[in-house]
C-alpha positions as a printed NumPy array, in Angstrom:
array([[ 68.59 ,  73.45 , 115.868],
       [ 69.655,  72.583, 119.404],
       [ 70.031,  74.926, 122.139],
       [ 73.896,  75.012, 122.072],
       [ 74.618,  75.739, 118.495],
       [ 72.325,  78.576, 119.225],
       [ 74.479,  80.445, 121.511],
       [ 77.077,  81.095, 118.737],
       [ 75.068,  82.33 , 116.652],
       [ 73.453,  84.936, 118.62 ],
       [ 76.986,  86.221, 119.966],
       [ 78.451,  86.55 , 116.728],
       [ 76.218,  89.858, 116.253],
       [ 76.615,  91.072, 119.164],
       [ 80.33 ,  90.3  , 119.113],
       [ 80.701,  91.912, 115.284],
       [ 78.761,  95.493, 117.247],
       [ 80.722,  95.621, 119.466],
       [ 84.064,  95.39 , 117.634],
       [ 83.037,  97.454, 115.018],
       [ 82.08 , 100.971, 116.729],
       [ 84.99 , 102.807, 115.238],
       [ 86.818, 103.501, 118.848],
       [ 89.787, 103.657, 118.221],
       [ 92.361, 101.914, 120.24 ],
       [ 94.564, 103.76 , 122.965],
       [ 97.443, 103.5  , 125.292],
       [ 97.902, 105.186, 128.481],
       [ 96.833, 108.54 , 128.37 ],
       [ 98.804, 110.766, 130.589],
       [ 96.338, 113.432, 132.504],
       [ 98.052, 114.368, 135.659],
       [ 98.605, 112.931, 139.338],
       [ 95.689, 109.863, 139.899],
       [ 92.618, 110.77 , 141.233],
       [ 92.181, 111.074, 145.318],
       [ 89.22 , 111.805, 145.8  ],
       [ 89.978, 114.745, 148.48 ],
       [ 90.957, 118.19 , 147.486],
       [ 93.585, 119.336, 150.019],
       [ 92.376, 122.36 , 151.49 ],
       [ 93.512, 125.17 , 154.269],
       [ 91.113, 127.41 , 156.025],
       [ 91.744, 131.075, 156.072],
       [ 89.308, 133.683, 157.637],
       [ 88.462, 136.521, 155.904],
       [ 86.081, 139.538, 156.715],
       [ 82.639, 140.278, 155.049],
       [ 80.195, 142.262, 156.998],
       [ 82.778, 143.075, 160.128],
       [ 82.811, 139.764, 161.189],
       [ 85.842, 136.815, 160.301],
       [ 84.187, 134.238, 157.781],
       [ 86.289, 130.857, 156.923],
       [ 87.002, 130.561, 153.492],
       [ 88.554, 127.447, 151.891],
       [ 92.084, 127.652, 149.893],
       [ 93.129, 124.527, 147.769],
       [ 97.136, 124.227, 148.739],
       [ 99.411, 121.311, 148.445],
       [100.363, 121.931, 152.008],
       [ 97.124, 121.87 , 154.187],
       [ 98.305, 121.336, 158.2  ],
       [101.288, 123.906, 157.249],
       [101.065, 127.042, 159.374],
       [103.598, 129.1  , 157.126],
       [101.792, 128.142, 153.989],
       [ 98.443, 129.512, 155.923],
       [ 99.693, 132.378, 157.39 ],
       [100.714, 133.197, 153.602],
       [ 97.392, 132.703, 152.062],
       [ 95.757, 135.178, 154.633],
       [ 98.434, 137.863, 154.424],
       [ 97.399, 137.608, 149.922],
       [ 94.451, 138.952, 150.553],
       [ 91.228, 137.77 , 149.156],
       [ 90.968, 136.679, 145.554],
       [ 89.473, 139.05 , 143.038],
       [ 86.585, 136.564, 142.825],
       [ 86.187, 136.626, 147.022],
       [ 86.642, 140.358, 146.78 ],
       [ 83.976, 140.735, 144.388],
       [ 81.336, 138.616, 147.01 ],
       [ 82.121, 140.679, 149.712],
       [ 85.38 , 139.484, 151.53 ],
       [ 88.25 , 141.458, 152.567],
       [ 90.973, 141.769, 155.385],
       [ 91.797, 143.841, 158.113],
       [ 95.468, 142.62 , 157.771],
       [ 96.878, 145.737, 156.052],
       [100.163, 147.01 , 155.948],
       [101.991, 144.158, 156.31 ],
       [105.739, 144.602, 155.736],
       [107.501, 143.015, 153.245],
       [111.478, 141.747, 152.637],
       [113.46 , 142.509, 149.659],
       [113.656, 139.344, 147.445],
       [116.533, 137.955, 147.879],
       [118.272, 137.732, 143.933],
       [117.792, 141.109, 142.022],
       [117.804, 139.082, 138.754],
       [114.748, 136.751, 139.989],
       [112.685, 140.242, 141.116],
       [108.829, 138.541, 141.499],
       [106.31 , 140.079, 140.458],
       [104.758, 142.939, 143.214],
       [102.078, 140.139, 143.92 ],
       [104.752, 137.806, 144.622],
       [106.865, 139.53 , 146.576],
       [108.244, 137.303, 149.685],
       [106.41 , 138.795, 152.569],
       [107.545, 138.069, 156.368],
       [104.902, 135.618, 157.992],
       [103.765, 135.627, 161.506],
       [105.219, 132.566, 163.331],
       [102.661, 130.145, 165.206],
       [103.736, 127.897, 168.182],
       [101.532, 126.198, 171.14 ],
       [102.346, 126.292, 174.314],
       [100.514, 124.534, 176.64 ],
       [ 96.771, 125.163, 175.643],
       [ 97.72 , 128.421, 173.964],
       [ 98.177, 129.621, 170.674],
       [100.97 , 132.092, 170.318],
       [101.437, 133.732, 167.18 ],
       [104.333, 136.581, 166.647],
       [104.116, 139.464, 163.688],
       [107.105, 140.109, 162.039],
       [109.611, 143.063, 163.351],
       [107.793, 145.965, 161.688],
       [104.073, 144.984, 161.937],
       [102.394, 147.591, 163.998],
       [ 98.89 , 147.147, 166.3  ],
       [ 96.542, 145.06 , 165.122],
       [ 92.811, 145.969, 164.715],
       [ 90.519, 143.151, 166.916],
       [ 89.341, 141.664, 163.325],
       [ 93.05 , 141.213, 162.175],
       [ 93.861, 139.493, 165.388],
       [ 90.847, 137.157, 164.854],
       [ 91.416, 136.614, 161.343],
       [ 95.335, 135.273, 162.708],
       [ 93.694, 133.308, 165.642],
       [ 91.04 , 131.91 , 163.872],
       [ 92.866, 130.64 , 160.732],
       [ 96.241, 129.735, 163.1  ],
       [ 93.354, 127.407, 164.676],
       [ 92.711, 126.522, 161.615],
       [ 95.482, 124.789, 160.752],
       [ 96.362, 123.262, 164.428],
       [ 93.081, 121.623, 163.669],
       [ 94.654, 119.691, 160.527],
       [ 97.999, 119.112, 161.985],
       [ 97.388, 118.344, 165.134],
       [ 93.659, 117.354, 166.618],
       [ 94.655, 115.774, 169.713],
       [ 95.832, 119.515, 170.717],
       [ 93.495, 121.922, 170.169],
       [ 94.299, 125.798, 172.334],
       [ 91.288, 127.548, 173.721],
       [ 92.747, 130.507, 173.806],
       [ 95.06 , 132.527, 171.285],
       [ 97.437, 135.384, 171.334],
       [ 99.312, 137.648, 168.922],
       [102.241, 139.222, 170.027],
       [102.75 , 142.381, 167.308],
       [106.272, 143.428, 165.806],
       [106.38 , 146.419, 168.994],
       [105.623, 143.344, 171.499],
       [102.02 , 144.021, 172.062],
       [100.194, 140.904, 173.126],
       [ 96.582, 140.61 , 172.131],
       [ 94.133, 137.619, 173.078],
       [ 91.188, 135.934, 172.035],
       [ 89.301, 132.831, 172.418],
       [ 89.835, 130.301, 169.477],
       [ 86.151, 128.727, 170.591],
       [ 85.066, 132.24 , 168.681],
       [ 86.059, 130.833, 165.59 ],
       [ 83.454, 130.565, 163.139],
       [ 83.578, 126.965, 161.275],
       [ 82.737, 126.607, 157.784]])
């Protein structure tokens, strides 16, 4: 038999294997947003063993200071609690929501967020009227993950220094080089 009536032969098998593996055919399967390949994440710094620690939070807004400065004021998770981590931002204060009907849930509650701006090669964060003085760990945990986020939004200008001005107008500093990186 020559060579090229061969060939057909042989694929015909492998063709008739292939076709017959019971897969069954299917159309687009919808499974969410397309792959990227980076998880879109915001650091926050927490405190385990009296010092600030960065932990990672997956959020849809990463280089967003608001969304940041609400991740820290949550709290640790109840999985991050359970390893150790907790925060010396206490007390916060907290608005009414806004719709009586729509009341969230107590761990929902809208809660007033500090405000960050730069200014110059300083970090300036303000409290909300209402927030009281700040232990030095709460005003690291602000500087560091205010830092943080400048980082993400805005590497060309990175502070050295940071300050939080509390709800009574009391200015507190540190140095954002402190900040420990994950």
């Amino acid at each position: 038999m020559k060579a090229r009536h061969r060939v057909p032969l042989l694929l015909a098998p492998a063709l008739l294997a292939l076709t017959s593996c019971d897969i069954p055919a299917t159309g687009v399967v919808e499974a969410g947003g397309p792959a990227s390949g980076v998880t879109p994440v915001t650091t926050v710094y927490f405190v385990r063993a009296d010092s600030v620690v960065a932990v990672p939070r997956i959020t849809d807004r990463p280089g967003d200071t608001e969304t940041a400065m609400r991740l820290l004021l949550e709290g640790p998770s109840s999985g991050e609690a359970a390893v150790g981590y907790s925060t010396a931002l206490t007390g916060m204060p907290t608005r009414a929501p806004r719709e009586a009907a729509a009341t969230p849930e107590p761990s929902e509650a809208p809660v007033d967020v500090p405000t960050v701006s730069v200014k110059g090669s300083e970090l300036v964060i303000q409290m909300p009227a209402g927030t009281g003085e700040l232990s030095d760990l709460a005003t690291r945990q602000l500087i560091c993950t205010a830092a943080a986020v400048r980082r993400i939004s805005d590497a060309s200008n990175n502070p050295a220094m940071g300050y939080v001005v509390d709800g009574n107008g009391r200015r507190t500093q540190g140095s954002v080089e402190d900040c420990p990186v994950r």
